[in-house]
C-alpha positions as CSV (number, residue, x, y, z in Angstrom):
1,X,-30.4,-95.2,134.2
2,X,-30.4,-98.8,134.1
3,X,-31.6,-101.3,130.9
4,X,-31.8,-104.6,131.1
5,X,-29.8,-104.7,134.1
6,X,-26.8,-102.3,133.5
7,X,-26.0,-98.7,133.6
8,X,-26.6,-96.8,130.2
9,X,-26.1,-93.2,129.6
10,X,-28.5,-91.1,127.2
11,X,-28.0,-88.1,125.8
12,X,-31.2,-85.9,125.4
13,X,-31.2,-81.9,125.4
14,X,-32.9,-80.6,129.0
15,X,-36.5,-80.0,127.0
16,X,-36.3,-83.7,126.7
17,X,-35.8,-84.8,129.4
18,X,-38.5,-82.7,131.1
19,X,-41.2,-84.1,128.6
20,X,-39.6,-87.3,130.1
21,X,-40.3,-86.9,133.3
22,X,-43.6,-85.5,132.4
23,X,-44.6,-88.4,130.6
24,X,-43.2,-90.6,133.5
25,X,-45.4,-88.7,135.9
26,X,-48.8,-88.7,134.0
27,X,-48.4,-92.6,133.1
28,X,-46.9,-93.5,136.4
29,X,-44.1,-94.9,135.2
30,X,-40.1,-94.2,136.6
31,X,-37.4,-93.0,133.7
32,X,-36.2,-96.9,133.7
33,X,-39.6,-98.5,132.9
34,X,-40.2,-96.3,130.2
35,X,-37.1,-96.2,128.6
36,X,-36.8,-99.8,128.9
37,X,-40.4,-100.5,127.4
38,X,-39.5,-98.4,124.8
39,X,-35.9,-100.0,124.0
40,X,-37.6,-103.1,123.7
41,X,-40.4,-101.9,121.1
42,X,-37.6,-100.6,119.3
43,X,-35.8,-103.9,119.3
44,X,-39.2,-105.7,118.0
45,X,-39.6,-103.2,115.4
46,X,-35.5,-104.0,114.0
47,X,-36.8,-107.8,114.7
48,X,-39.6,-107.5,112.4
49,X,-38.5,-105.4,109.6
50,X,-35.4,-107.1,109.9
51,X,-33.6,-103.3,110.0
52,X,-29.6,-103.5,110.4
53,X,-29.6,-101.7,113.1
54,X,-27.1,-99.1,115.0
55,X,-26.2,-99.8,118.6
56,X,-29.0,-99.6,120.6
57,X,-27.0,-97.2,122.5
58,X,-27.3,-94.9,119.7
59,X,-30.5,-95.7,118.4
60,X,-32.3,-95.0,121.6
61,X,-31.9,-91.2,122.1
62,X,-33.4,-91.1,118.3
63,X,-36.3,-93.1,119.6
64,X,-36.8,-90.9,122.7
65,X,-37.6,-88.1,120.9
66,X,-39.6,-89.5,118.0
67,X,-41.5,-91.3,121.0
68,X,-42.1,-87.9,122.8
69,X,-43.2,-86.1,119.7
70,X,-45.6,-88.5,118.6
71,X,-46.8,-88.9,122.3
72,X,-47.6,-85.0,122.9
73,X,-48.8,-85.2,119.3
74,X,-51.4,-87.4,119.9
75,X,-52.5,-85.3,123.7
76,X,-52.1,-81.8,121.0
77,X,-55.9,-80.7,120.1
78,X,-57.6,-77.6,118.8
79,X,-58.6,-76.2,122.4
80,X,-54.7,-76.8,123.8
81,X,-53.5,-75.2,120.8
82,X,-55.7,-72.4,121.1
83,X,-55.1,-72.2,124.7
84,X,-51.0,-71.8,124.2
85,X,-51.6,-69.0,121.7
86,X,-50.8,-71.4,118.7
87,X,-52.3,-70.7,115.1
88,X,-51.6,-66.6,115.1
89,X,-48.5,-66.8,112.4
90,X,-46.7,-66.9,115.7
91,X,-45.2,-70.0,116.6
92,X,-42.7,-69.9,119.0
93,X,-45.4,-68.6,121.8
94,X,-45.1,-70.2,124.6
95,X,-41.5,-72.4,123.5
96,X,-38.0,-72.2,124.8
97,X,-37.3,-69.9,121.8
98,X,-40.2,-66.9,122.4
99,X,-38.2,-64.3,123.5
100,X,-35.6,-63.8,120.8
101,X,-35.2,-61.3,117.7
């Protein structure tokens, strides 16, 4: 992956980066553009509250996965819920984690 012309590497768990990709794919966008776009919202966002700031490098993979929560937050409604089983007192339905005990 490239930002703002050179090679960065970011560490996300698989799950991650398959909502990645799935976010790429439904907005048309490739891994760079979005992580890019997103690098430079978080950059604003330091800008404007004027936030001392880790290294982007390490900042990023945070903002990742707040971005991809909030963004299959806001695509979560009552009929998709319902539809993956969510809402029984069983939560892990349907998640990497539904098989255990």
């Amino acid at each position: 992956m490239s930002l703002a012309g050179g090679p960065i590497q970011i560490r996300l768990e698989p799950s991650y980066w398959e909502a990645v990709e799935d976010i790429c794919r439904r907005e048309e966008l490739s891994v760079d553009e979005l992580c890019a776009e997103l690098k430079r919202r978080l950059d604003e966002q330091v800008r404007r509250q004027r936030i001392t700031a880790e290294p982007a490098a390490l900042a990023l993979p945070k903002a990742m996965r707040v971005f991809i929560v909030g963004y299959f937050r806001q695509a979560a409604t009552e009929n998709g819920h319902d539809r993956a089983g969510h809402g029984r007192g069983m939560p892990f339905t349907r998640t990497p984690f539904e098989g255990g005990n």
